[in-house]
FIVODO-332145 format. One line per 5 residues: their letters; for each residue x, y, z of C-alpha. Coordinates in steps of 0.1 Angstrom, whole numbers, padded with zeros to 4 digits. Layout:
REM residues N
A> X:Y:Z ~ ...
***
This chain:
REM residues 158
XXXXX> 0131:-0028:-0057 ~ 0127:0009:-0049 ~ 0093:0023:-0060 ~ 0090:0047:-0088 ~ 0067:0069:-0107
XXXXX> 0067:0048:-0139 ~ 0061:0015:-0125 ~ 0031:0032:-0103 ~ 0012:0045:-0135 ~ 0019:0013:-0155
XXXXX> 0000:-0008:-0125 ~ -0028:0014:-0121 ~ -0031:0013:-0160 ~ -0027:-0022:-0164 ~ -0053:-0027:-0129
XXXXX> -0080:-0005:-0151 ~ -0076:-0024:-0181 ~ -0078:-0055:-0168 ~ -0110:-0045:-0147 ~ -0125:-0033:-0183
XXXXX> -0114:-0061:-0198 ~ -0132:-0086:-0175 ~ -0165:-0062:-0175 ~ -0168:-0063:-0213 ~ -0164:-0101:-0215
XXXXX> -0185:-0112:-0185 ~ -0212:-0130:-0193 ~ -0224:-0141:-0157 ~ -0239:-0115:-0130 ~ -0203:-0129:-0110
XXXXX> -0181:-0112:-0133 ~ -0194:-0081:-0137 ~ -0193:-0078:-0106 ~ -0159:-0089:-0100 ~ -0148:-0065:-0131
XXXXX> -0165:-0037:-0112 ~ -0143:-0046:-0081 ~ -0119:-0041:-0096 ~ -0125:-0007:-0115 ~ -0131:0002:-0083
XXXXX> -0101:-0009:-0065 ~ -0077:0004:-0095 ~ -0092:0039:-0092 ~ -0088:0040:-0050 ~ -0054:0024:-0057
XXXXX> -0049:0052:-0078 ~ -0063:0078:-0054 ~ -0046:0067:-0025 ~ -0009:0065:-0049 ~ -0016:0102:-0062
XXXXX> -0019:0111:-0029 ~ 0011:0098:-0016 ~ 0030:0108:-0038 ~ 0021:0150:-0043 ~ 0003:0153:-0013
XXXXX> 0028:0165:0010 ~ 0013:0183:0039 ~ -0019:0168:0040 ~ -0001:0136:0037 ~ 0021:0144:0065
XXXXX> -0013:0150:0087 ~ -0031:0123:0078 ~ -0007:0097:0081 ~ 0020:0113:0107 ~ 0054:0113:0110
XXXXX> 0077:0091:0131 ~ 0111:0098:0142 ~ 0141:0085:0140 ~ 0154:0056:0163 ~ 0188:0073:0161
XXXXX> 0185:0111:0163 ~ 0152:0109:0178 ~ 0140:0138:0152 ~ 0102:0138:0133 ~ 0110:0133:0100
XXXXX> 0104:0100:0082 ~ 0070:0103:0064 ~ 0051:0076:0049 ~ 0066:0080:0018 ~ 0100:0075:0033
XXXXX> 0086:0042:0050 ~ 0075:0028:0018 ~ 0112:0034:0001 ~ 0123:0010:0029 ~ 0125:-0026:0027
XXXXX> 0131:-0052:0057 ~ 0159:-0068:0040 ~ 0176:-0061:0010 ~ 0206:-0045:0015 ~ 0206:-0015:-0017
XXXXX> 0165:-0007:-0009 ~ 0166:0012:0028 ~ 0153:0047:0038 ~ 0179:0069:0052 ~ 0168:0098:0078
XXXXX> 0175:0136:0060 ~ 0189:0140:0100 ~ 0214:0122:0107 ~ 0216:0097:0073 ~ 0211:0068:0093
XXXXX> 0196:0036:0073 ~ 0164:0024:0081 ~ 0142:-0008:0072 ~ 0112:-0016:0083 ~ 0099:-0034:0115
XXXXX> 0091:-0072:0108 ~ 0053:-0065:0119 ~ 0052:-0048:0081 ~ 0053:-0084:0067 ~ 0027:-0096:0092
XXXXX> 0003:-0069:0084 ~ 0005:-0069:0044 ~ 0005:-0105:0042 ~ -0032:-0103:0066 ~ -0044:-0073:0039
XXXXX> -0034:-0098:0009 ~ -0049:-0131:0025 ~ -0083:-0117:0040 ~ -0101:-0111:0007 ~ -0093:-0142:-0006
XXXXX> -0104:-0159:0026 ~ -0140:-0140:0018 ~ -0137:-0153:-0013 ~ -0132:-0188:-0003 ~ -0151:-0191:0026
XXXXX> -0186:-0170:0019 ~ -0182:-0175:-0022 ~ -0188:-0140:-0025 ~ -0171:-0119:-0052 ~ -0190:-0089:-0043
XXXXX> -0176:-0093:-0001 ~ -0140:-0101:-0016 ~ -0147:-0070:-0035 ~ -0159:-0048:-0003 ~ -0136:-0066:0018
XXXXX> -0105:-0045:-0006 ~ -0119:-0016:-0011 ~ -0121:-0016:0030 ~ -0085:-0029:0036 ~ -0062:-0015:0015
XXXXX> -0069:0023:0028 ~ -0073:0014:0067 ~ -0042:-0013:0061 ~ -0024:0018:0049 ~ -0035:0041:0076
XXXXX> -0020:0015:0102 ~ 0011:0009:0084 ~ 0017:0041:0083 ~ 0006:0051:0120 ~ 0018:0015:0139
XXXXX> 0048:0002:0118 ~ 0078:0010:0134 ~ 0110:0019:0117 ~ 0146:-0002:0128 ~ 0178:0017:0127
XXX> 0205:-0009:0110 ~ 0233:0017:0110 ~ 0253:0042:0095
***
């Protein structure tokens, strides 16, 4: 599934709503917090997405860009990485270069499954909404910034 614009702002909507939704009916101390959370969360999810998306050149600086395994040129951007997938076969980046398809390294997997897994394991193991909570808001921007900086690209031909 490629990303687009649409499905974006219908997360981030749906995110926000939900957060709102479980503020206005919490009736223990845990919930509001957790509803906070994940006002919170929706907002930087939203922050960091905006960015991404219309922030070309400061983009480009903060996150860098890698080259090519073909032609060797600087070119793919983090937005170019994200429009890649590791295995489907109609989902992969092509360089503007030389028009070579690219996926993404396997390491990808490894490191979004560890951003995904390592709230819930403060969750489960401190029983702690509130460090779940931190523990996202934390992960998701540096999990970006090393996805973006560490994550190789693999050239799977023409």
């Amino acid at each position: 599934m490629k990303p687009s614009r649409i499905f974006f702002f219908a997360l981030f909507m749906s995110w926000f709503a939900f957060g709102c939704v479980i503020i206005k009916d919490s009736i223990y101390n845990d919930g509001f917090i957790l509803g906070v959370g994940v006002l919170l969360s929706s907002i930087e999810f939203f922050a960091i997405g905006i960015f991404i998306i219309f922030g070309n050149k400061s983009r480009d600086n903060v996150f860098g860009l890698e080259s090519c395994p073909s032609c060797m040129i600087n070119s793919i951007s983090i937005k170019d990485k994200l429009k890649s997938a590791y295995n489907e076969q109609t989902s992969y980046s092509f360089c503007p270069q030389c028009n070579s398809k690219l996926k993404l390294h396997v390491s990808y997997f490894v490191l979004m499954f560890s951003i995904v897994i390592l709230p819930i394991m403060m969750l489960v193991v401190f029983d702690s909404v509130l460090l779940m909570m931190f523990t996202f808001l934390i992960v998701m921007p540096i999990g970006l910034w090393i996805y973006a900086k560490y994550i190789p690209l693999v050239e799977v031909g023409n």
